[in-house]
C-alpha positions in Angstrom: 102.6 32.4 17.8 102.7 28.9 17.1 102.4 27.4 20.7 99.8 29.9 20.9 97.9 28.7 18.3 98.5 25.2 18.7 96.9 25.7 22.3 94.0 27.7 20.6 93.4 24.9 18.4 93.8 22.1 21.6 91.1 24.3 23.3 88.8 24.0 20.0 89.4 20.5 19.6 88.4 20.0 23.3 85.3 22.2 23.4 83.9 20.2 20.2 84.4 17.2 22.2 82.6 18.5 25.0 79.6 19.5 22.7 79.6 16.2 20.9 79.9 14.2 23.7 76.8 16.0 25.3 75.1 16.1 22.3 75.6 12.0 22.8 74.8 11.7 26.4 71.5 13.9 25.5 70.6 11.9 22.4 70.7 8.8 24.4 69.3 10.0 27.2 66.5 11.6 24.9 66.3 8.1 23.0 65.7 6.3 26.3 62.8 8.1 27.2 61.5 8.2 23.3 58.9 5.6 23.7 57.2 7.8 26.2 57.1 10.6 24.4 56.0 8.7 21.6 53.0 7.2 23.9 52.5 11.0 25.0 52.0 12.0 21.5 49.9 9.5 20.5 47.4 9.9 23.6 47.4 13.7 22.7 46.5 12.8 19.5 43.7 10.9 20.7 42.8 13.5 22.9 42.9 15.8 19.9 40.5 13.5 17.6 37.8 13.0 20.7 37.6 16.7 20.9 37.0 17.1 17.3 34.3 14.7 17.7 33.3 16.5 20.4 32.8 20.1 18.7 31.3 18.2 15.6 29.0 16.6 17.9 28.0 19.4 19.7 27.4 21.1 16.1 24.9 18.3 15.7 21.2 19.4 16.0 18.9 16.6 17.6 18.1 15.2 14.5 21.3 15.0 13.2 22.7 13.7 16.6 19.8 11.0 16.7 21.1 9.9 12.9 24.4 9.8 13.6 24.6 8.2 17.5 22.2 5.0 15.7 24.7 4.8 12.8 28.0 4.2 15.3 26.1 1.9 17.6 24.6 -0.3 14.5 26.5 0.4 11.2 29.3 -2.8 13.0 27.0 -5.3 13.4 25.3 -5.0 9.3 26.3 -7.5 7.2 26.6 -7.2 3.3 26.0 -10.7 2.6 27.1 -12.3 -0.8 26.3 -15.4 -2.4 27.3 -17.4 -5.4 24.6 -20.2 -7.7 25.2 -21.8 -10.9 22.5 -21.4 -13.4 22.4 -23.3 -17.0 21.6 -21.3 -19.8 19.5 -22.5 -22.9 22.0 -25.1 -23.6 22.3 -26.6 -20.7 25.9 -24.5 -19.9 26.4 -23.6 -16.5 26.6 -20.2 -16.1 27.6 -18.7 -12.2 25.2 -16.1 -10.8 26.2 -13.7 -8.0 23.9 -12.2 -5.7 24.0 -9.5 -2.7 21.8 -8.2 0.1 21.8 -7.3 3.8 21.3 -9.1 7.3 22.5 -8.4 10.6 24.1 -9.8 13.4 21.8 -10.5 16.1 24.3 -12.2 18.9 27.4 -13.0 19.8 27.8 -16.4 18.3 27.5 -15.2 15.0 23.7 -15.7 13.8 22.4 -13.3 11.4 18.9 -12.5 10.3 18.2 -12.0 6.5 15.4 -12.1 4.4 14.8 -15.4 2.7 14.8 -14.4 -1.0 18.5 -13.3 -0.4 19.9 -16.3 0.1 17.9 -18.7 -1.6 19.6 -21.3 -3.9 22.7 -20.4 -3.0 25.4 -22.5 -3.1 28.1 -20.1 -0.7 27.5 -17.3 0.9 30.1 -15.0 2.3 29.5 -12.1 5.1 31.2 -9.0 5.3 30.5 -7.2 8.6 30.6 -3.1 8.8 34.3 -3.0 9.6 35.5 -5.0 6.4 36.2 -8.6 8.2 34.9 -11.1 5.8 33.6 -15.0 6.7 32.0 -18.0 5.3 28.7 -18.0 6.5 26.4 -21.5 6.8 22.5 -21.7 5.9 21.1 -22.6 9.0 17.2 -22.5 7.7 14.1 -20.3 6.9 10.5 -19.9 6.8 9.9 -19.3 3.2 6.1 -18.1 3.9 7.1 -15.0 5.7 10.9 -14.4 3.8 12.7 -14.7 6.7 16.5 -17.0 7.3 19.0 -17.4 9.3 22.7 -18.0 8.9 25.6 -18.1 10.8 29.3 -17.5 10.8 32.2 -18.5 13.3 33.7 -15.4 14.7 36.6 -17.3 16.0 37.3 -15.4 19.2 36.2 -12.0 18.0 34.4 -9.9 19.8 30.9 -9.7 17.9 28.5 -6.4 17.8 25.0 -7.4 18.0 22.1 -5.6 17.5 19.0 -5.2 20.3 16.0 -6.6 19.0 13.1 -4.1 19.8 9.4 -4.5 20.1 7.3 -3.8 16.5 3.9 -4.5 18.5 3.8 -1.2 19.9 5.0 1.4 16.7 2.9 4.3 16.2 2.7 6.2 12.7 4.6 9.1 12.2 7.7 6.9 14.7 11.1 8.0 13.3 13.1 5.0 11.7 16.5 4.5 10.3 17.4 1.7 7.6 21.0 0.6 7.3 21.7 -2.1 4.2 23.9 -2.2 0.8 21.5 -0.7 -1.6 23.7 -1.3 -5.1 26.0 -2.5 -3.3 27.1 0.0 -1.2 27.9 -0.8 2.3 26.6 0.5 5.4 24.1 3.2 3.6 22.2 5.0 5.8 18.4 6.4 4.7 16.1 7.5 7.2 12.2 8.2 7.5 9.2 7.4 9.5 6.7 4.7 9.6 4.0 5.5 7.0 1.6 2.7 8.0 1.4 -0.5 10.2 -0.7 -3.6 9.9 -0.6 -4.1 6.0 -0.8 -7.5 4.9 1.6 -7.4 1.7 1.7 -9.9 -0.8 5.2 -10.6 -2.0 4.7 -13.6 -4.4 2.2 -16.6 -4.5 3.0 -17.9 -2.0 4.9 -15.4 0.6 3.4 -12.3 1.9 4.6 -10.3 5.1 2.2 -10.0 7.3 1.3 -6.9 9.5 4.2 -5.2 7.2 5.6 -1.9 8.5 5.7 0.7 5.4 8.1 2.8 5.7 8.9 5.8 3.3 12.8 5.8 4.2 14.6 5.1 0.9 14.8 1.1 0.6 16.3 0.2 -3.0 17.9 -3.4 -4.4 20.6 -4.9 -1.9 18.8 -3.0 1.4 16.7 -6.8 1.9 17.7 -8.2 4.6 19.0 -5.1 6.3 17.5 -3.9 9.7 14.8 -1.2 10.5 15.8 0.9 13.3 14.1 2.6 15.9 15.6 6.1 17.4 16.8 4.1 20.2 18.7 1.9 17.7 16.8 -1.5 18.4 15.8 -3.0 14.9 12.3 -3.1 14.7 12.0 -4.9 11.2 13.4 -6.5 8.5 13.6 -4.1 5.4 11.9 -6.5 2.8 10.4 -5.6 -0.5 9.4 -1.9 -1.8 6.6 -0.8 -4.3 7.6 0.7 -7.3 6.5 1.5 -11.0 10.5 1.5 -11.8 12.5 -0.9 -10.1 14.1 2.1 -7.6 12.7 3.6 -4.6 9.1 5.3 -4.4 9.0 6.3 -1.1 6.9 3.3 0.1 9.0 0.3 1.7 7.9 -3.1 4.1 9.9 -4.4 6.7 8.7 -7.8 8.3 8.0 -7.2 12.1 10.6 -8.0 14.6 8.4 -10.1 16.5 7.5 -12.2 13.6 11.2 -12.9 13.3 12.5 -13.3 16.6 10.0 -15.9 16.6 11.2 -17.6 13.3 14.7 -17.2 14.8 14.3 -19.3 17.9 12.6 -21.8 16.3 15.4 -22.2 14.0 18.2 -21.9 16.5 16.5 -24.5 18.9 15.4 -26.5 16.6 16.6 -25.7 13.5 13.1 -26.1 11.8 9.9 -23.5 12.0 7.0 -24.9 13.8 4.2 -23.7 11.6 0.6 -24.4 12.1 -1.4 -26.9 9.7 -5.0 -27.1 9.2 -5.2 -29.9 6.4 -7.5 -28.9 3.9 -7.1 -28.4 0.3 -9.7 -26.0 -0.5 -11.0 -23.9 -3.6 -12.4 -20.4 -3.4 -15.9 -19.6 -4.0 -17.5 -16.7 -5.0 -20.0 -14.8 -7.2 -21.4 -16.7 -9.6 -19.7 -19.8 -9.2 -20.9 -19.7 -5.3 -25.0 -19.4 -7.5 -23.8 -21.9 -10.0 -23.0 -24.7 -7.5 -26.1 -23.5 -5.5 -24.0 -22.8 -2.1 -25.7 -21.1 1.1 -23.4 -18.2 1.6 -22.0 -15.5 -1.6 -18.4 -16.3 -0.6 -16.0 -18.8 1.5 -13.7 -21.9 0.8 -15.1 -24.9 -0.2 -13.5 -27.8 1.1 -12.7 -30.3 -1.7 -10.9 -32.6 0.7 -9.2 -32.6 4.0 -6.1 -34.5 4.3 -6.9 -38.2 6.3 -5.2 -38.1 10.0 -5.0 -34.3 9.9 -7.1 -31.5 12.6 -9.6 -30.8 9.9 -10.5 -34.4 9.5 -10.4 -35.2 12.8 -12.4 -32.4 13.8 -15.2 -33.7 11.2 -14.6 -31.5 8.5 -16.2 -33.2 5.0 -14.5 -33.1 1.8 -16.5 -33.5 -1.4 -17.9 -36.1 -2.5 -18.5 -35.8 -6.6 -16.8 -34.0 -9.0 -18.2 -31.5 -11.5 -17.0 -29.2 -14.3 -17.2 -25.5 -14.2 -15.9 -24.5 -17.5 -12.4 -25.3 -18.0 -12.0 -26.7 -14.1 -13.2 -29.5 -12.4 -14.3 -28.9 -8.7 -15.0 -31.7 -5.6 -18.3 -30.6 -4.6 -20.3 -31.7 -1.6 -17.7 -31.0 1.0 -18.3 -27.8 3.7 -18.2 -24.7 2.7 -15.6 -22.6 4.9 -16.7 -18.8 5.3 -15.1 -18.1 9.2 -12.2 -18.6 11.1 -12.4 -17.5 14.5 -15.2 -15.2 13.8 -12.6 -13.6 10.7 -14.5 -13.8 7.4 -12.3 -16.5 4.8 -12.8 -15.3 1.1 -9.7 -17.1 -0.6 -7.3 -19.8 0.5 -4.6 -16.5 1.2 -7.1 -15.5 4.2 -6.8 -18.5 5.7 -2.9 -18.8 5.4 -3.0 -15.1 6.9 -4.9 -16.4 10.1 -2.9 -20.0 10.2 0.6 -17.4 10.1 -0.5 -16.3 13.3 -1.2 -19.7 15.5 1.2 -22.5 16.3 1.1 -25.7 16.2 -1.8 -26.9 19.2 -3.6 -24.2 19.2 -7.4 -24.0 18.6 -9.5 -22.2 15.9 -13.3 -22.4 15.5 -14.6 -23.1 11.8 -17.7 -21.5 10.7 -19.0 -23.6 7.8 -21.9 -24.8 6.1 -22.5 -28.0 5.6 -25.3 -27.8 3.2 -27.8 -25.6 4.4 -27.0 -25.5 7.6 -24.5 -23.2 10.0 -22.3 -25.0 12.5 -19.1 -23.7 14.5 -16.6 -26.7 14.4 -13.5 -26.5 16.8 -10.1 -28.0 15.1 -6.9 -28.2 17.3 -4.0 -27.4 15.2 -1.3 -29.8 14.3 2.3 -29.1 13.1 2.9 -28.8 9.5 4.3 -31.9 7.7 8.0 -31.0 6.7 7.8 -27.4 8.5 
């Protein structure tokens, strides 16, 4: 019984080393090949997640697949850009003011377009892109007229997303658009609509307007300036810029600046790093009504030319300033000079008219002047110079 058993137990004790051993040999063997299954798993996985995307695409109707393809191929390349100022209070204490807005990435290098207002005055500015990476960004410049600036981070061997710039010469009302920005602060928000109106001339301040504005009734609220406008085909077509509103929040009517306008404010800046903007040199005071009867001028309206700055277009061109100063109730006006009332055949009412049409030429080009110089009509060619300090 007991050899038998012993030689039971020596069969036991060899079987469990037989099964342990290949349990070994297995696990090993298995742990050798481990990495590719891993790799296998992980590609499944993949495969797994594009065919969900897949089915939730094909879910999608064309409208919602329109919305969505735009937001992959341009949500990367929006920036949320924040800056930092220093104020002083009432006495005199410095107290630090943080802003935020929206820009966009519009090459490889790292330039990004943004509206002008965003970044003014600030003393750093820091960009965070759509997929979180954060970078000190540098003011490069801006034209302050028409609210547009540039600035520009170092990417430092990353791989940039940049958005197509599109053409806003050719937009139709009723075009579908798509606005991306950080309205409050939230990153990459999407809001879509169509383009409600083109060719509005919007006054933004006294001294900036955006000129041939797109209005757009796509939801545009406080931290969406900068961002872009978006066409279906996801080429920005405009720079979402300022909204009207009785409360401070959206209304349904939004301007963007037209690309075209920036594109050209953009290479100027990035080749020369200034704006070449176009100067006429004449200070100038508007005339109308009964002023115009009062000062007994030839025409109801126009700009009367108190003086024209010596050396400039206007004064070589033979434009008179005045030449005596009287008092119309609180003012005094130059009086004497030619009175302004056409700019290549455009009626000028007010000194905004005439920066509308000067917006639209560069430096050596040519406008005719309609004025009067006394009682009489003449048509005065001026060639256009380059504003001083532009």
């Amino acid at each position: 019984m007991t050899v038998q058993r012993n030689a039971s137990i020596t069969r036991m004790l060899l079987a469990c080393v037989v099964i342990i051993s290949g349990a070994y040999w297995a696990g090993a063997r298995w742990g050798q090949r481990q990495p590719i299954g891993v790799a296998a798993v992980q590609r499944s996985a993949k495969d797994v997640s594009a065919a969900n995307v897949a089915a939730r695409d094909a879910a999608l109707t064309d409208e919602e697949a329109i919305n969505v393809r735009v937001y992959r191929q341009v949500s990367p390349a929006v920036a949320n850009i924040l800056t930092k100022a220093t104020e002083y209070d009432f006495f005199m204490d410095p107290v630090p003011v943080e802003g935020a807005g929206s820009g966009f990435v519009i090459d490889d290098k790292g330039y990004i377009l943004t509206n002008f207002h965003v970044v003014q005055e600030a003393q750093s500015i820091e960009v965070v892109l759509g997929d979180q990476s954060r970078y000190p960004a540098k003011f490069i410049g801006a034209d302050q007229r028409n609210d547009v600036a540039l600035v520009k981070i170092e990417p430092k061997g990353k791989h940039l997303v940049a958005l197509a710039l599109g053409d806003s010469a050719g937009l139709q009302v009723g075009q579908k658009v798509l606005a991306i920005g950080n309205p409050f602060g939230f990153q990459s928000t999407l809001t879509t609509g169509v383009v409600s109106a083109i060719g509005r001339t919007v006054q933004t301040s006294q001294t900036t307007f955006i000129d041939e504005a797109i209005q757009t009734d796509a939801a545009i609220n406080r931290g969406n300036s900068g961002g872009p406008l978006i066409n279906s085909r996801g080429e920005v077509i405009g720079i979402n810029s300022a909204i009207y509103t009785p409360t401070g929040t959206t209304a349904g009517i939004g301007f963007a600046i037209p690309i075209n306008s920036a594109k050209r404010i953009a290479h100027d800046l990035m080749t020369d790093g200034r704006v070449h903007q176009a100067f006429l040199g004449v200070q100038t005071i508007s005339v109308a009504g009964q002023l115009a009867e009062a000062l007994d001028l030839p025409a109801q309206e126009g700009l009367l030319v108190e003086s024209a700055t010596k050396g400039g277009p206007a004064a070589v061109a033979g434009i008179h300033g005045g030449d005596r100063v009287v008092r119309a109730g609180m003012q005094r006006i130059a009086i004497g000079g030619d009175l302004i009332v056409a700019v290549d055949g455009n009626k000028v009412a007010s000194p905004f008219d005439l920066n509308i049409i000067l917006n639209r030429k560069r430096p050596g080009d040519t406008v005719t002047l309609t004025v009067y110089r006394g009682a009489k009509k003449i048509d005065l060619p001026v060639k256009l110079a380059e504003r001083p300090g532009s």
